[in-house]
Structure formats: structure tokens, C-alpha cells
C-alpha positions in Angstrom: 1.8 9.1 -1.4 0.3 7.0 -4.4 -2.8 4.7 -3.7 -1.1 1.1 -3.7 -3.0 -2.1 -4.5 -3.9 -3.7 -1.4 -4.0 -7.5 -2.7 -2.0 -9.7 -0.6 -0.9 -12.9 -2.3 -1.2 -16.2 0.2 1.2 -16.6 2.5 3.6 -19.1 2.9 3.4 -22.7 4.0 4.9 -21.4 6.7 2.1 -20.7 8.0 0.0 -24.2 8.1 2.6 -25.3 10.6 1.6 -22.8 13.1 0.1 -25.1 16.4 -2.2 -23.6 18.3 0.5 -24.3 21.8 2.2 -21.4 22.9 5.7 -21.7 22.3 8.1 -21.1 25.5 9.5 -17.3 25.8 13.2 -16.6 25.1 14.8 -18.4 27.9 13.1 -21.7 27.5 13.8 -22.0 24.0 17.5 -21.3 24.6 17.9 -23.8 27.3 16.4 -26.5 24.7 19.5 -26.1 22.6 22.2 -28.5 22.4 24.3 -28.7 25.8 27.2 -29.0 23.2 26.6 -25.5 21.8 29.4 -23.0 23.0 26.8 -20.5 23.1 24.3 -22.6 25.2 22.8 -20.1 27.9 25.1 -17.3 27.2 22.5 -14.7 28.0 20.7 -15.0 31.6 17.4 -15.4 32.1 16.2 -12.0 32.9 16.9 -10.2 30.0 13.9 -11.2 27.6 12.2 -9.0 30.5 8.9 -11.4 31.1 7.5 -8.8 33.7 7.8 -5.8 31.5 6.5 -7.5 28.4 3.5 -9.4 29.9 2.4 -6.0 30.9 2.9 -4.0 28.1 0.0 -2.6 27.9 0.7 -0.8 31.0 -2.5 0.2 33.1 -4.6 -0.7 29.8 -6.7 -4.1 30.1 -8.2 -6.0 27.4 -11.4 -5.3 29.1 -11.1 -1.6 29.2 -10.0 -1.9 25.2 -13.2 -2.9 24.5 -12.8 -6.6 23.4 -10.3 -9.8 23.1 -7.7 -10.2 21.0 -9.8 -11.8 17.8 -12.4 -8.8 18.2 -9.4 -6.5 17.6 -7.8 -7.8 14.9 -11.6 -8.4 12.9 -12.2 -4.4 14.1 -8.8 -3.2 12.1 -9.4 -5.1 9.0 -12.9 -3.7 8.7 -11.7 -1.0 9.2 -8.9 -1.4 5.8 -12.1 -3.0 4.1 -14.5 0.0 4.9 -12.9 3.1 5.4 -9.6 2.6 3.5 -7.0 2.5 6.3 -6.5 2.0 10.2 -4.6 4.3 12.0 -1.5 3.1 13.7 -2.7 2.9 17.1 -5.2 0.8 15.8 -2.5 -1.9 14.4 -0.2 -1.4 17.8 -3.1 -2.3 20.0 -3.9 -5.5 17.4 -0.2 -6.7 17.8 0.0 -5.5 21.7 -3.0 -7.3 23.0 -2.3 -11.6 23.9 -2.5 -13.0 20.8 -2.4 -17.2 19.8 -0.3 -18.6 16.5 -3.2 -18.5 14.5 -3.7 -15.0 14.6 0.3 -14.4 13.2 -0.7 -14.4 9.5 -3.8 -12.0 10.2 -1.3 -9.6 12.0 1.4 -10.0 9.2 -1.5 -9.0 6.8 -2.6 -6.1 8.1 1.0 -4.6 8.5 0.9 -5.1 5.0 -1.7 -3.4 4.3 -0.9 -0.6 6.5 2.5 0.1 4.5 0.7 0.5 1.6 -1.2 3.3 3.2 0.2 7.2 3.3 0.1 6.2 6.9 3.2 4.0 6.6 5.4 6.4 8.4 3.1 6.6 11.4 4.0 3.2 12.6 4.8 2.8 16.0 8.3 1.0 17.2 6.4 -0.7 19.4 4.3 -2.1 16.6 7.2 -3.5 15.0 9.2 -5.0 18.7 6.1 -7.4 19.4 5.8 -8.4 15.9 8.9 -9.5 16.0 9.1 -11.3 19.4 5.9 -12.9 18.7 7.4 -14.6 15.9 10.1 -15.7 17.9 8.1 -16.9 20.7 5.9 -19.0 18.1 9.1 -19.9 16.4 7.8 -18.9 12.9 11.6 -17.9 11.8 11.0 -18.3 8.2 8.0 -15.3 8.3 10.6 -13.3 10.2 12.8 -13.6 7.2 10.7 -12.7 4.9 9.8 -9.5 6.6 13.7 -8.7 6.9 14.4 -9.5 3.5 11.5 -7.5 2.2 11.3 -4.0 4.3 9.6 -1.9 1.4 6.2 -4.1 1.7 6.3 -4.6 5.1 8.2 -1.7 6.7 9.6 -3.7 9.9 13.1 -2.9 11.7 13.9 -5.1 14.7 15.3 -2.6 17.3 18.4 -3.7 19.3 17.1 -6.1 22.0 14.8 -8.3 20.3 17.8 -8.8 17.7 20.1 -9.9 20.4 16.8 -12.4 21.4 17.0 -13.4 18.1 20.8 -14.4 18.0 20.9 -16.0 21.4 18.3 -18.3 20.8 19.5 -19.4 17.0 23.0 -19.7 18.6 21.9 -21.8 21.2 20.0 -23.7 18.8 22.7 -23.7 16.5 20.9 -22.2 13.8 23.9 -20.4 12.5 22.4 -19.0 9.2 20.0 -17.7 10.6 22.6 -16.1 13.6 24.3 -15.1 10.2 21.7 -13.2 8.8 20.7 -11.2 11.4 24.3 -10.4 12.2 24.4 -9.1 8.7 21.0 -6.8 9.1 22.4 -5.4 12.1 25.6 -4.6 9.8 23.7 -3.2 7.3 21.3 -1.1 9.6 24.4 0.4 11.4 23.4 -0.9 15.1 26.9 -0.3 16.6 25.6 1.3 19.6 25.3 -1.4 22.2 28.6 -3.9 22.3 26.0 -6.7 23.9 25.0 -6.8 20.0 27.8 -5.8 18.4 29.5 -8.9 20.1 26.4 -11.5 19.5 26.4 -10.8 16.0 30.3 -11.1 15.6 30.4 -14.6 17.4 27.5 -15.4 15.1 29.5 -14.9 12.0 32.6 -16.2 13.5 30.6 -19.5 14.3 29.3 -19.0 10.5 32.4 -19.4 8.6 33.5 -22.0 10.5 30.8 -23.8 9.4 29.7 -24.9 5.4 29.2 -20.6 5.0 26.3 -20.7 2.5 22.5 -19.1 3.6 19.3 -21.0 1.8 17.5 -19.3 -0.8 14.5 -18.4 1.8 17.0 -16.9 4.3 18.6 -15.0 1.9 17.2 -14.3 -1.5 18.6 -13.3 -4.7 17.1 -9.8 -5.8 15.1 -9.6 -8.4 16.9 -7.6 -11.5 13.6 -6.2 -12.1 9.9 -5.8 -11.3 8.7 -8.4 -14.0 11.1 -10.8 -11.8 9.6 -10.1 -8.5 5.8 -10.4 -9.5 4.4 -13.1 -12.1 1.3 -10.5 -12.8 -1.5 -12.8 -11.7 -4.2 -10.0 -10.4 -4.1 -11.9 -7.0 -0.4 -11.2 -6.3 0.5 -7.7 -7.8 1.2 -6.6 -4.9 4.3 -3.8 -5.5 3.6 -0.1 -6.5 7.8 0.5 -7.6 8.3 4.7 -7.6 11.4 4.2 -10.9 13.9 6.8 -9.1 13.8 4.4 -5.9 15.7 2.1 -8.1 19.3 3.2 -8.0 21.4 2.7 -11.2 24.7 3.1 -9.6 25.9 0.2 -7.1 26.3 1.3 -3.7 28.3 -2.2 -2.2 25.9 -1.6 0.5 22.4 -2.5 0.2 23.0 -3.4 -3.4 26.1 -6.1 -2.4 23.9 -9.5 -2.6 27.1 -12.3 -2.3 26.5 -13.6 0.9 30.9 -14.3 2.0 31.2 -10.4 0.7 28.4 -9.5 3.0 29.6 -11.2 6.1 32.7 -10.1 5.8 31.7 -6.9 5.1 29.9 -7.0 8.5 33.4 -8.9 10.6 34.9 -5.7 9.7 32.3 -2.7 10.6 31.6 -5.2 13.8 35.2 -4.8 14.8 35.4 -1.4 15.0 32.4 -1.3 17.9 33.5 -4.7 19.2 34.3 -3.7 23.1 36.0 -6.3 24.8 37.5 -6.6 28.6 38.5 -3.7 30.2 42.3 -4.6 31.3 43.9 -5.5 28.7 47.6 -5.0 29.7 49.0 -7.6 27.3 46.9 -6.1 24.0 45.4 -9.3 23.5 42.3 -8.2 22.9 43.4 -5.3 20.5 44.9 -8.5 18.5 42.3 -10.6 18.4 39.8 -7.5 17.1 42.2 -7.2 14.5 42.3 -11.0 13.6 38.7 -10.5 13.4 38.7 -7.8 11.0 41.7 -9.1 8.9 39.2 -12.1 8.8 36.5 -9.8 7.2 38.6 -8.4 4.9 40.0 -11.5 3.6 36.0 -12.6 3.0 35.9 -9.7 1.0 38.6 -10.5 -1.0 40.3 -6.7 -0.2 43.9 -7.9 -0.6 45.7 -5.2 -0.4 43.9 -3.7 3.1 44.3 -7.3 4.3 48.2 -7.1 3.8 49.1 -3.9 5.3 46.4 -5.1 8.4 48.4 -8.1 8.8 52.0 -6.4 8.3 50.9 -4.0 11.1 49.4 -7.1 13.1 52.6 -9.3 13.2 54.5 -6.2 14.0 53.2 -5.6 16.8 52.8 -9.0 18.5 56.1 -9.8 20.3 57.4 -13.5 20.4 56.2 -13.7 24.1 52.9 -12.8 23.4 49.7 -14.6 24.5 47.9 -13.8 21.1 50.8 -16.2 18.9 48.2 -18.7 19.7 45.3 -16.8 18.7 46.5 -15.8 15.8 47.7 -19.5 14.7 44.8 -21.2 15.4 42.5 -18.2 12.8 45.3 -18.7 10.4 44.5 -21.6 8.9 41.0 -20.7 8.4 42.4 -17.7 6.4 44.9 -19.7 4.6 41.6 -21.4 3.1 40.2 -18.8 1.8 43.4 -17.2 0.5 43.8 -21.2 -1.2 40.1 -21.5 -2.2 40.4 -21.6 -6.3 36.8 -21.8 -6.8 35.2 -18.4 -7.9 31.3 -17.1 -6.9 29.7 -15.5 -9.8 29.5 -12.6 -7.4 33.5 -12.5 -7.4 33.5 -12.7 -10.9 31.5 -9.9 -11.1 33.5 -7.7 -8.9 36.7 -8.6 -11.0 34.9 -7.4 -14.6 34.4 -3.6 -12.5 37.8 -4.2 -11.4 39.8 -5.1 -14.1 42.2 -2.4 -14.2 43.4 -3.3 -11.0 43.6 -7.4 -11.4 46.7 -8.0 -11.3 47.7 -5.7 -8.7 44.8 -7.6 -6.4 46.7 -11.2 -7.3 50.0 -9.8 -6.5 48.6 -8.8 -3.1 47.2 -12.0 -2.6 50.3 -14.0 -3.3 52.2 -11.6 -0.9 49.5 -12.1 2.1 50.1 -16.2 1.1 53.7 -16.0 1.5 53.5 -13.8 4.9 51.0 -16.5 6.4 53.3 -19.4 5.4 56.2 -17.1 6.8 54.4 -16.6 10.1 52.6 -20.0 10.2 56.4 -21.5 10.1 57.0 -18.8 12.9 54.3 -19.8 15.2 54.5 -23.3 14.5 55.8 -24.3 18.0 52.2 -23.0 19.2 50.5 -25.5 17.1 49.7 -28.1 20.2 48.0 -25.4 22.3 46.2 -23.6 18.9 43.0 -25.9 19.8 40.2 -22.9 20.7 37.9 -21.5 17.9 38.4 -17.9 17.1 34.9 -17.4 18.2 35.0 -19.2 21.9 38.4 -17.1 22.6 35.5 -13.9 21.6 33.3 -15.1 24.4 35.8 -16.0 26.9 37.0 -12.2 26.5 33.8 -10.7 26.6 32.3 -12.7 29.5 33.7 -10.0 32.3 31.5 -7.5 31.1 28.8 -9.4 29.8 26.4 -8.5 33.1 27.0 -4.8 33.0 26.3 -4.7 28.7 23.1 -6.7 29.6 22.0 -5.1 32.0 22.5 -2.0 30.1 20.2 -2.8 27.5 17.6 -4.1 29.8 17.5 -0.9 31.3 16.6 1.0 27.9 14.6 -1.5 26.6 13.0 -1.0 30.6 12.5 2.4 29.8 11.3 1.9 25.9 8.5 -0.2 27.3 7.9 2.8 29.6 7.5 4.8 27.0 5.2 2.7 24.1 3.1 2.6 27.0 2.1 6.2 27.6 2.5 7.0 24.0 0.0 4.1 23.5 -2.4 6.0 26.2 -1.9 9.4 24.2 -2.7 8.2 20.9 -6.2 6.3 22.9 -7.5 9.2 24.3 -6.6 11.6 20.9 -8.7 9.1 19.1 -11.4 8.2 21.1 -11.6 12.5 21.1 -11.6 12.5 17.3 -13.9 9.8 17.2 -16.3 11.4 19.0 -15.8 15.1 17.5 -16.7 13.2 14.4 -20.1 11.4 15.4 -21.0 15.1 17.2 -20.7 16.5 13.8 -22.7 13.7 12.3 -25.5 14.2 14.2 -25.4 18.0 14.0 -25.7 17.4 10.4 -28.2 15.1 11.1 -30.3 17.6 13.1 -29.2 20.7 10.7 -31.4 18.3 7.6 -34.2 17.7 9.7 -35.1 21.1 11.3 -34.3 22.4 7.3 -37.3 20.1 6.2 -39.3 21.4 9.2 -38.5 24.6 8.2 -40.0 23.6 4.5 -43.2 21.9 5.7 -44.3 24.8 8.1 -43.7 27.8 5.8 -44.8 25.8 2.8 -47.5 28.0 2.4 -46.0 31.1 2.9 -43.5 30.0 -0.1 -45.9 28.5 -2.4 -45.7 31.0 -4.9 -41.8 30.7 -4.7 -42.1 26.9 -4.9 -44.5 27.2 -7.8 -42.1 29.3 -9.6 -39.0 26.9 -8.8 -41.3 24.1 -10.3 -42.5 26.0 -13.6 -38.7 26.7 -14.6 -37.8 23.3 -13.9 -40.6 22.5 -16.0 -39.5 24.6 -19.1 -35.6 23.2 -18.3 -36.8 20.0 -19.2 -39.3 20.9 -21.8 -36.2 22.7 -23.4 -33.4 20.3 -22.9 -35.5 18.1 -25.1 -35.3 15.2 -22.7 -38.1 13.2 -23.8 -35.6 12.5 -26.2 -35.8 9.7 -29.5 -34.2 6.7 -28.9 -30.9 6.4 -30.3 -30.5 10.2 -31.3 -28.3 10.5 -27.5 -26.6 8.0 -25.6 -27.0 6.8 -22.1 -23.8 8.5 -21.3 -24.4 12.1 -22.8 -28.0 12.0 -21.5 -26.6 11.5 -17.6 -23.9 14.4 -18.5 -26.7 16.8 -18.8 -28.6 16.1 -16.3 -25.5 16.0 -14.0 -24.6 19.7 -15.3 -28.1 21.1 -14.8 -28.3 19.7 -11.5 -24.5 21.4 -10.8 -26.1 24.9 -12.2 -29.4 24.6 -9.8 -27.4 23.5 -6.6 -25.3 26.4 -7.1 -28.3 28.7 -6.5 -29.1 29.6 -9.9 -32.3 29.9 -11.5 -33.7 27.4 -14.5 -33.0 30.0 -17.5 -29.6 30.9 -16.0 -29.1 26.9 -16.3 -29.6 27.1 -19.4 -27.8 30.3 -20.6 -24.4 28.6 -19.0 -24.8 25.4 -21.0 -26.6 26.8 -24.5 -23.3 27.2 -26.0 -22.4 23.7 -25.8 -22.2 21.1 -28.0 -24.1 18.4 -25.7 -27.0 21.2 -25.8 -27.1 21.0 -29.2 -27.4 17.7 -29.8 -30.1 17.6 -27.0 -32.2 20.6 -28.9 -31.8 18.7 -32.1 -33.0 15.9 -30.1 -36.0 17.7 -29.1 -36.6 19.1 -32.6 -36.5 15.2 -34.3 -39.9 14.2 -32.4 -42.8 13.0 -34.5 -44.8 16.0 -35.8 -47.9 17.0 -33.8 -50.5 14.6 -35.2 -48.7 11.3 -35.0 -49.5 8.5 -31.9 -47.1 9.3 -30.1 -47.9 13.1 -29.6 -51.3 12.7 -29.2 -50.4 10.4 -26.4 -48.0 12.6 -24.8 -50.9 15.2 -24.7 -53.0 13.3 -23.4 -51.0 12.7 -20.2 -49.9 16.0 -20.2 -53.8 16.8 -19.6 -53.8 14.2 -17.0 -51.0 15.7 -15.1 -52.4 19.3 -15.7 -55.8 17.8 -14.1 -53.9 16.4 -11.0 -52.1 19.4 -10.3 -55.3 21.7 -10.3 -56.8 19.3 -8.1 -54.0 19.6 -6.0 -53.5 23.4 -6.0 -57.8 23.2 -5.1 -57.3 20.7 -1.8 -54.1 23.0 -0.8 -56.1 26.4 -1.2 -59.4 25.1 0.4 -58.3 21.9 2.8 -54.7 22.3 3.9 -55.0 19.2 6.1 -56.0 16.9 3.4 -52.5 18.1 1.4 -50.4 17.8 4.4 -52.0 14.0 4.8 -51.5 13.3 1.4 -47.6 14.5 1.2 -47.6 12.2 4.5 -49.1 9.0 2.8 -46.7 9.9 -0.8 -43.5 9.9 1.5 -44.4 6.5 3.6 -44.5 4.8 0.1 -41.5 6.9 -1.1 -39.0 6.5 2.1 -37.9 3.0 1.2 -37.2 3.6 -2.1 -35.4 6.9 -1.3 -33.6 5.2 1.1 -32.3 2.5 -1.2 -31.3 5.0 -3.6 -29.6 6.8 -1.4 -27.7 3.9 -0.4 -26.9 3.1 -4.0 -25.6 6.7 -5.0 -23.8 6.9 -1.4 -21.5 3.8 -3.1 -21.2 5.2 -6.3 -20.5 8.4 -4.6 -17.5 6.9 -2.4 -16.4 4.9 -5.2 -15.9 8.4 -7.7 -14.5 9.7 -4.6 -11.9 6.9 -4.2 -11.3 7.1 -8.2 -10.5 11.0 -8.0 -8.4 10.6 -4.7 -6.2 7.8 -6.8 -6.0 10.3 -9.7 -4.9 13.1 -7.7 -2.3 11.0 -6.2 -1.3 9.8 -9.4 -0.8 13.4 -10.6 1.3 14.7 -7.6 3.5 12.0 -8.1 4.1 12.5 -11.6 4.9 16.4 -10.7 7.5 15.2 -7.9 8.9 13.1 -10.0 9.3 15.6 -12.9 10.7 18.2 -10.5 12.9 15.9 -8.8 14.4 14.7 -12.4 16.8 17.8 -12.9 18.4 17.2 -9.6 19.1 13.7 -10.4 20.4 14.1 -13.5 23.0 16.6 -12.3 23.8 13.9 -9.8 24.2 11.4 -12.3 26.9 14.1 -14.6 28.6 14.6 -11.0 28.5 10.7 -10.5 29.9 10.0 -13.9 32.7 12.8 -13.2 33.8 11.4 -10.3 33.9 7.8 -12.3 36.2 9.3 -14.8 38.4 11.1 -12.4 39.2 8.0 -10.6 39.9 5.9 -13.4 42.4 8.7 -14.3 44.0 8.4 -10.9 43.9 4.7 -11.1 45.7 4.7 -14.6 48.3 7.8 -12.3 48.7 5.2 -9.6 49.2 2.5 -12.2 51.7 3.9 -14.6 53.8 5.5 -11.4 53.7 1.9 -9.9 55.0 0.2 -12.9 57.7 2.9 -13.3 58.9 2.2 -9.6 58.7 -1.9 -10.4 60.9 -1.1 -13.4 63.1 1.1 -10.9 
């Protein structure tokens, strides 16, 4: 995965509203809701499960961690600032440990961070559940939206139970767009599996369109037609690393659909496939009202002709002494507004430019579902008195017999989920406390490994002298041969450092001085060094005599030396002693300074080498998409010609 730019822009004002009092868990802020709100205490009190989440650390305490809350969070993003990346154990036990509102944006932050890492997949669902219900505990609703609306940077997924949280308390609250939203994530997401949600999220649309139907630009943003759109390039907000063939050029009506009434009603009718309502149902009323609901969708939609043949079959099939007459009068003038409504969204008008083939096919539907409603409406009109309940309190009336049971049907995974993050969470400790201390083991064998090899120097010194004479003496005629008392201006700063950094390459890798030199005599950098060399002012100017006379002065020192190490070994050794105190800090500074350089080429190359695997993946993967995109484009053209088919043969019968 490629290296992405870790620079977080500020985040929202959001943010400065955070109070440093803990706000009440699920139940509390439901029961501060309106007493008028149909949905006012739906859920019971048990099923935010306060026992299982206060310990969900299992038999983990902040004490055994090592450290409070604040100490956790600062250890994880030194650990982002210093070694790159923290693991995701690291982040879950950040987000897992009692946190206050002020640490929310530091948490945010470093989940941020840790999508941008090539450890993005590892991240725990755990991780991602007490993100989310600490936002909803602190009440920071707009930061939850903005890591819905923006899953590529942030990478979190609400699981099933802390979305039905979520919808209970904005319905008790009466915060129906955002009720709306998350109904249309948990549409978009597929999350059909427990009928608790699937029912929470239809009432919240239901509850939706009867109200004013619109979501505000924060709860719902337009997308951005393209990257320039979505950053403003300031160096403190670039924040996106885009891969092009993640960028889909065909629209799916999916992920891609944006119009907020397509995308509800979209999600009425997947939701009323999974709805599950009471289980005797010996009058079909609840089979009618599911398909109310989903004629209700498709209307939102704007799919005419579906939303014809669903009602046809509908009216067919409910009798005149039928319980649902009433149902279905008092959704049919909510219908009958959107069948009237003349205004057009620049969304619709969109969908009727890809659709214009079929325009006036569409309008003819429409004006025969008009006519069947006023038919019917005209039909049921006796009803009218008793048509008083909202489509979405005769949903809750129906569900309520089995409410308990769905409840406490997700409580009991959710139970066992909690079960399960905890022992994983105890795994993933002990592997990396193990790997932790595998690593500092290694360290200090190393360690150990460099000082016995200097021992190993200083007491056979002797023994090796002539070696280490040798050794010296080619060094000396590399150098004297390189030219590297060089003129000034005849090599650059940058050429110079190349050489020296090749020579010291050829000498680490065992070889001898003149071996160095054979490797690298045919290149052109050696050239230029020899010409260096040769440029030097002749023999008899200052500067030579100058150079000769040191080189007498070193020649002096060293026979002194060689004299004290033949005839007084102890005085050497106390010398080399007395060098290397005055050395040490000055090695170890340099050392410090070439370990940073060192990490920084090393960052530099493993950014390169990313940048190069991705460019081969995405030149092997570019074959395979273009024969996508020819069988794409077939497909287009073979359903226009069945369109035009189903066209002509339609006009033919109409002629008929």
C-alpha cells in the first residue's frame, strides 16, 4: 500500500463544544426526548448493555495496562510520530480505556492516521463500536457524520447495535435527519440481518418524509466531482492519496446515487423486503402495509411503472372488508403528493437526460398510477374519518409483539461480540508484549555482539598489527589516488560524497583498497577525481611545500607511535584510552546525526518502492479493466437495442 500523507487538517468546530461532563448513556438521553415523540422510550433500558460495556476490557485493568487513559493515547501518537505507525491493538486499547470529551478529537485523529497506514485493514470491530458509542454518549453527532460520510479516510462501519442506539435516541429526540441518514447507511451497507434494525430504520424514514424531507449539507454532503473539489491544496490539509481506478466511471445507482428522496426511497424498498412484522397475521394486514411501504419507496424513486403494477397487485388483493382500506387511505395522500409534486430536483433531471428514451413511457405510468389513486381514494373514501394514524405509528403498533424477543436477540450477540473483543484484545496483548520483547533481546544481543567484537580488536591488536598496518597503508594510497585533496571548484560537494560513499560500499564488502579501486577506475566520477588530483599546483609552489611539510609531521607522529607500541605497550593502550574519552561525544553525536539521515533515506526508499509497486499493479490491472469497460459498453448498446425492441413493439400494439 502507498505511503499516504499523514497531515490532518483542523477539525471541526464541532469540536470546541465538547464539555468536559459526561454525557448520560443511551437510556437517559432517550428518556430526555419529547414525551410527544411516538417513538419516546421504544427500546427498554437494558439493551445499551451498561454492564457488558463498562467492562469491556474484560479481566484487563487500566492499572495492569500500564497507565490512564491520557498516557495511552500520548503513547500511540508517539508512536505514529516516531516509528511510523501503531499497531491496532495499540489504537483499540486507546478507544477501549475510560476516556473524557476532550480526548474525542485526539482519538478521531489517530484513526486517521491509522487508515493511512498499510495497517488499515488490521483494525479491530471493536475499535470502530466504542468509537462510535462514545460519540453518542458525548453527543458529538456532527463528528459521527463526518466519519459516515467519509469511510475512505477514516475507515469506520457502525455494526448493528450501536446503529439501532443511534436511531432510538435521534427518534426519541426527534432528530429525524439524522434517523434518516443512518437508515440510509444501513440501506446502503446491506444490514438486513436483524428485523430490530431493519424496522428502526424504516420508522425513521417513514417519520422522515412526513416531515419537510431534506438532510443539511453537513449530514449529507454533495460529492465532490473531483479531487481538486475535495481538497483546496493548502500543505496543511492534503490529506487524500486517490488510487485513479477507485474512481468508477460508470454509475452504479448505489454508492454513486447522491439525491437524497432517491436514496430514501431506495432504502423504503430494500427495508421492506427484511421488514418482519407480527407473527399472526390472519387478515394479511401486515403483508399490506409492507407493501404500502415499499410502493412508498418506489414512488420516491420516481419508478412508475414498478409502482403501478405494485399497486394493481395491492388493490387486488385487499377485499372491501379488509382492515388495511384504512391503512392504505390514510398513506395515500402522502403518495398523491408526490405523484402531484411539479417541482423537479436537479438530481431528477438528471436521471430523465439517461433516460430519455423512455420519457414518455414513465409519464404515461405516472398518469395511470394518478388515476388509480383518485379511483381508489373515491373507493375508500368512507374510511376517511377513521384514516387518522401515521403510516409509521401503525409500523410500531405491529411490531411491538415481537419487539422483546428481536431485542433481546441482538443483546445476546452483541453479549457474545463483547465476549469476544475481549479475548481477542488479550491475544493481541500478550503477541505484542512477546514481540516487543524478542525485539529488545535482539537489541541487546547486538549490543553485546559490537562490544565483545571491539574486545576482540583491542586484545589481539598486537597479534594483527601487521594486518592493521597493511589495512591502513592501502587506505592511505586509496586516498592518495582518488585525488581527494582535491582543488576547489574542480568537484562538487555532491560528486565528492558519491565517492567516498562507493569506496566505503567496496571496503565494507570485504575488499581490499586496490580492488576498490579496480571496480570504480572505469568510471567517469574517477576520472574526474584523477584529473582532480593531477590539476594541483606543481611541486614547488606554497601550497605543496605546506602539504609536505605536514605530511613530515604526520610521518614523525606515527614513528613515534609505532616506537611507544613496540617498546611500551601500556603507554599506547593509555593513549588510545585518553583519544577515545575526547572522541566518544563527538562520535556519539555523529552517530546520532547519520542514524536520522539514515532513517530518513530509509523512509524515502520505502515511499519509492511503494510508489513503484503501485504503478506495476496498476499497469497490470489496466488490461482487465479495459476489457470490462468493452463488456460494459456492450451491454450498454444491447439494452438500448432492446429498449428501441420494446419500444417499437409497444407502439405497434398502441396502434393495434
Amino acid at each position: 500500500m502507498p505511503a499516504f500523507r499523514l497531515i490532518l487538517s483542523p477539525f471541526p468546530s464541532v469540536f470546541a463544544r465538547l464539555s468536559h461532563s459526561h454525557v448520560p448513556l443511551f437510556r437517559q438521553c432517550s428518556a430526555a426526548a419529547s414525551s410527544n415523540s411516538p417513538s419516546a422510550n421504544f427500546l427498554s433500558s437494558n439493551f445499551a448493555l451498561p454492564a457488558e460495556w463498562d467492562g469491556r476490557l474484560g479481566h484487563l485493568s487500566v492499572e495492569q495496562l500500564g497507565g490512564d487513559n491520557f498516557e495511552w493515547i500520548v503513547a500511540v501518537q508517539k508512536k505514529f510520530t516516531g516509528v511510523g505507525k501503531a499497531s491496532a491493538i495499540d489504537l483499540d486499547l486507546a478507544c477501549s480505556v475510560p476516556v473524557g470529551s476532550e480526548h474525542l478529537a485526539d482519538l478521531v485523529d489517530l484513526c486517521y492516521k491509522f487508515r493511512h497506514t498499510d495497517s488499515a485493514g488490521d483494525l479491530l470491530p471493536s475499535t470502530e463500536y466504542t468509537l462510535c458509542r462514545l460519540l453518542l454518549e458525548f453527543g458529538e453527532f456532527g463528528v459521527f457524520m463526518n466519519l459516515l460520510n467519509d469511510p475512505i479516510n477514516y475507515g469506520i462501519f457502525p455494526n448493528e447495535h450501536i446503529c439501532c442506539m443511534f436511531l432510538d435516541h435521534f427518534l426519541s429526540s426527534v432528530q429525524l435527519q439524522y434517523a434518516a441518514k443512518i437508515a440510509i447507511y444501513v440501506m446502503l451497507q446491506e444490514m438486513f440481518d436483524f428485523p430490530l434494525l431493519t424496522f428502526l430504520a424504516t420508522r425513521a424514514l417513514l417519520e422522515w418524509t412526513q416531515g419537510e424531507r431534506k438532510l443539511d449539507e453537513q449530514i449529507h454532503p454533495k460529492m465532490a466531482p473531483s479531487l481538486e473539489d475535495e481538497t483546496n491544496f493548502n500543505e496543511e490539509n492534503v490529506r487524500l492519496f486517490r488510487y485513479p481506478f477507485l474512481k468508477n466511471p460508470f454509475w452504479d445507482g448505489h454508492f454513486d446515487e447522491n439525491d437524497s428522496d432517491r436514496m430514501a426511497g431506495k432504502a423504503l424498498e430494500w427495508l421492506s423486503y427484511h421488514l418482519k412484522l407480527a407473527k399472526n397475521d390472519e387478515t394479511n394486514f401486515d403483508e399490506t402495509l409492507i407493501r404500502v411501504i415499499r410502493l412508498l419507496g418506489l414512488i420516491i424513486q420516481r419508478k412508475w411503472t414498478e409502482a403501478k403494477s405494485l399497486a394493481e397487485e395491492m388493490f387486488i388483493t385487499v377485499v372491501p372488508s379488509d382492515n388495511a382500506r384504512q391503512m392504505i387511505y390514510s398513506s395515500m395522500g402522502q403518495m398523491q403528493q408526490f405523484l402531484n409534486c411539479d417541482e423537479q430536483t436537479e438530481a431528477a433531471e438528471k436521471q430523465t437526460e439517461r433516460e430519455k428514451d423512455d420519457q414518455n413511457s414513465e409519464e404515461s405510468e405516472k398518469m395511470a398510477l394518478k388515476k388509480l389513486f383518485e379511483q381508489k381514494s373515491a373507493e375508500f373514501g368512507t374510511d376517511k374519518a377513521k384514516a387518522t394514524e401515521k403510516l409509521s405509528e401503525t409500523l410500531a403498533v405491529r411490531f411491538e409483539p415481537i419487539l422483546r424477543e428481536e431485542e433481546e436477540r441482538m443483546m445476546e450477540v452483541q453479549r457474545k461480540h463483547f465476549w469476544e473483543w475481549a479475548e481477542r484484545r488479550k491475544r493481541l496483548i500478550h503477541s505484542q508484549a512477546q514481540r516487543a520483547e524478542h525485539l529488545a533481546r535482539l537489541n541487546e544481543i547486538q549490543k553485546r555482539r559490537a562490544e565483545l567484537r571491539e574486545q576482540r580488536e583491542m586484545l589481539f591488536f598486537f597479534e594483527n598489527r601487521t594486518k592493521i598496518e597493511d589495512e591502513a597503508r592501502d587506505r592511505t594510497e586509496l586516498i592518495g589516488e582518488l585525488g581527494l585533496m582535491k582543488k576547489k571548484g574542480e568537484l562538487t560537494e555532491e560528486e565528492y560524497a558519491q565517492g567516498i560513499f562507493h569506496l566505503a560500499r567496496q571496503l565494507k564488502e570485504g575488499k581490499t583498497a586496490k580492488q576498490a579501486l579496480e571496480e570504480i577506475s572505469g568510471s567517469d566520477l574517477f576520472s574526474r577525481l584523477q584529473k582532480s588530483a593531477n590539476s594541483m599546483e606543481p611541486p614547488n609552489s606554497p601550497i605543496s611545500r605546506d602539504l609536505q611539510f605536514r605530511s613530515k609531521q604526520l610521518a614523525e607522529r606515527l614513528s613515534e607511535c609505532a616506537h611507544i607500541l613496540d617498546h611500551d605497550p601500556s603507554m599506547a593502550l593509555y593513549r588510545l584510552q585518553e583519544h577515545a574519552n575526547k572522541m566518544v561525544p563527538r562520535m556519539v553525536t555523529r552517530r546520532c546525526q547519520m542514524g536520522q539521515q539514515n532513517a530518513n533515506i530509509q523512509g524515502a526508499c520505502f515511499d519509492l518502492d511503494n510508489a513503484i509497486q503501485t504503478i506495476g499493479q496498476m499497469k497490470l490491472a489496466q488490461p482487465t479493466f479495459e476489457r470490462i469497460q468493452n463488456a460494459l459498453r456492450n451491454s450498454v448498446y444491447f439494452k438500448q437495442q432492446i429498449e428501441h425492441e420494446m419500444a417499437r413493439k409497444r407502439s405497434v400494439n398502441g396502434k393495434e
